[in-house]
C-alpha positions as CSV (number, residue, x, y, z in Angstrom):
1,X,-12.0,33.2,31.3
2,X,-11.1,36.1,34.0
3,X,-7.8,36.8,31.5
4,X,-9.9,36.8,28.3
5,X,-12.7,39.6,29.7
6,X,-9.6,41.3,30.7
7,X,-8.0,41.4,26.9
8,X,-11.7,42.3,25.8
9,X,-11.9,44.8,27.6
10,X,-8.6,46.3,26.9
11,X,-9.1,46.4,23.0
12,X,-12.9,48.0,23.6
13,X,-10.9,50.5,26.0
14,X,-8.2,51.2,23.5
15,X,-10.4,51.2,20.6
16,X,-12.0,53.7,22.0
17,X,-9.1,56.0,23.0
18,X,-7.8,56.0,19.1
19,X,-11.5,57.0,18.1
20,X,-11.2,59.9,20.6
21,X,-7.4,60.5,19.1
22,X,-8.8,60.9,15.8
23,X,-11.6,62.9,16.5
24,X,-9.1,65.5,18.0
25,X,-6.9,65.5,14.9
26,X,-9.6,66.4,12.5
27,X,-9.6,69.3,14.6
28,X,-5.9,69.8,14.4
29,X,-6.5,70.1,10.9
30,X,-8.6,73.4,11.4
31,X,-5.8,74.9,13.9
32,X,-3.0,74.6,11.3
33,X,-5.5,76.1,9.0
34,X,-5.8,79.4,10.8
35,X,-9.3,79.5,12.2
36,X,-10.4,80.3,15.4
37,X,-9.8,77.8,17.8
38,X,-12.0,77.9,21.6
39,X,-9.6,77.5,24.6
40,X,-11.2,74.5,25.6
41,X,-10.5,72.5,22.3
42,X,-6.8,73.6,22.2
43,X,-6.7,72.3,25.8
44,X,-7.8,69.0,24.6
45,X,-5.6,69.2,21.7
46,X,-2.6,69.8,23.6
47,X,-3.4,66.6,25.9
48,X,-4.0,64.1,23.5
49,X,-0.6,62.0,24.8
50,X,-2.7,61.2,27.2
51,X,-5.0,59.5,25.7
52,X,-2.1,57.2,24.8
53,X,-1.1,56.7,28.4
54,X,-4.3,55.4,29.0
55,X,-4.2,52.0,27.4
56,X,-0.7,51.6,27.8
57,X,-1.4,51.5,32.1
58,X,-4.5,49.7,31.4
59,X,-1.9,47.2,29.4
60,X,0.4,47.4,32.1
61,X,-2.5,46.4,34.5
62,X,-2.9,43.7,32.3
63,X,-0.1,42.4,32.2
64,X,-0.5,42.3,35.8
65,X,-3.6,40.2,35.9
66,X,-2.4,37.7,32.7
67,X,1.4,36.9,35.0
68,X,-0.5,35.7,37.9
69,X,-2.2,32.0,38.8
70,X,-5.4,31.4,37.1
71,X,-6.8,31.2,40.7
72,X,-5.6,34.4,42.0
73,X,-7.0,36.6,39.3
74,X,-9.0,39.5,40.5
75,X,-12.4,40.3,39.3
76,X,-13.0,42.1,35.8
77,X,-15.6,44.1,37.0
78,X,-13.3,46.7,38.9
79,X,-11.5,46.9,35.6
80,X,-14.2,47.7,33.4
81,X,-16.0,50.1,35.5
82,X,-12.4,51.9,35.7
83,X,-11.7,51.8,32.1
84,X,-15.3,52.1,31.0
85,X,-15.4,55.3,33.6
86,X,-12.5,57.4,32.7
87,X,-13.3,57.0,29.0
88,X,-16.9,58.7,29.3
89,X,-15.3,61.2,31.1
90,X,-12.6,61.6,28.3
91,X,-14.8,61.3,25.5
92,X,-17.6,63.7,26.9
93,X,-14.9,66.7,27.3
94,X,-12.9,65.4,24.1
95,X,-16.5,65.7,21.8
96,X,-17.9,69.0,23.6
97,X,-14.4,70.2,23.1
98,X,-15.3,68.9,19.2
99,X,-18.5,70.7,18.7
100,X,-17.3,73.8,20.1
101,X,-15.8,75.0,17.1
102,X,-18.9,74.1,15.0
103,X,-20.6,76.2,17.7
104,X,-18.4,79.3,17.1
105,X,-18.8,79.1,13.4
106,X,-22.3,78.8,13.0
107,X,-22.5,81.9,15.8
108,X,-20.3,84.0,13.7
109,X,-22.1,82.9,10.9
110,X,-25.6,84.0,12.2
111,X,-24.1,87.5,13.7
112,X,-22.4,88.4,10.1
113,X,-26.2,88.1,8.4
């Protein structure tokens, strides 16, 4: 059962990474187009490899935890608060870094009235 929490929560985990992924290309989409970009979002832009490197060591840990004895598996717990913790952190920077853009235009919108 340990094994099977442990496969959950890796798909949640990268499900949730590819959401973030996508959410950062849309903005891509703006870049290329030649507006106005905030530091912050081309920060986050630049570092979305690593929201591939994420599942793939959270795989790797896997991996780990489905090779050994059903007896010796460690807890899930440690694993979701880790996974579950570094993607609110990602995903809080990632959709602030989102919404600043939206920010900027509506700004420069207001200030050219």
């Amino acid at each position: 059962m340990k094994k099977f929490i442990h496969a959950l929560i890796l798909v949640v985990f990268s499900i949730g990474c590819l959401s973030i992924w996508l959410v950062l290309s849309l903005i891509t989409n703006l870049w290329r187009a030649g507006k106005p970009i905030p530091g912050l979002t081309v920060l986050c832009i630049n570092y979305r490899p690593l929201l591939v490197a994420l599942p793939v060591v959270a795989a790797i840990y896997c991996f780990w935890v489905w090779s050994r004895k059903a007896d010796k598996v460690p807890p899930w717990i440690g694993f979701f608060a880790a996974t579950m913790g570094s993607l609110v952190l990602v995903a809080s920077i990632a959709m602030l870094a989102a919404y600043l853009p939206v920010f900027s235009a509506a700004i420069q919108y207001l200030v050219a009235k």
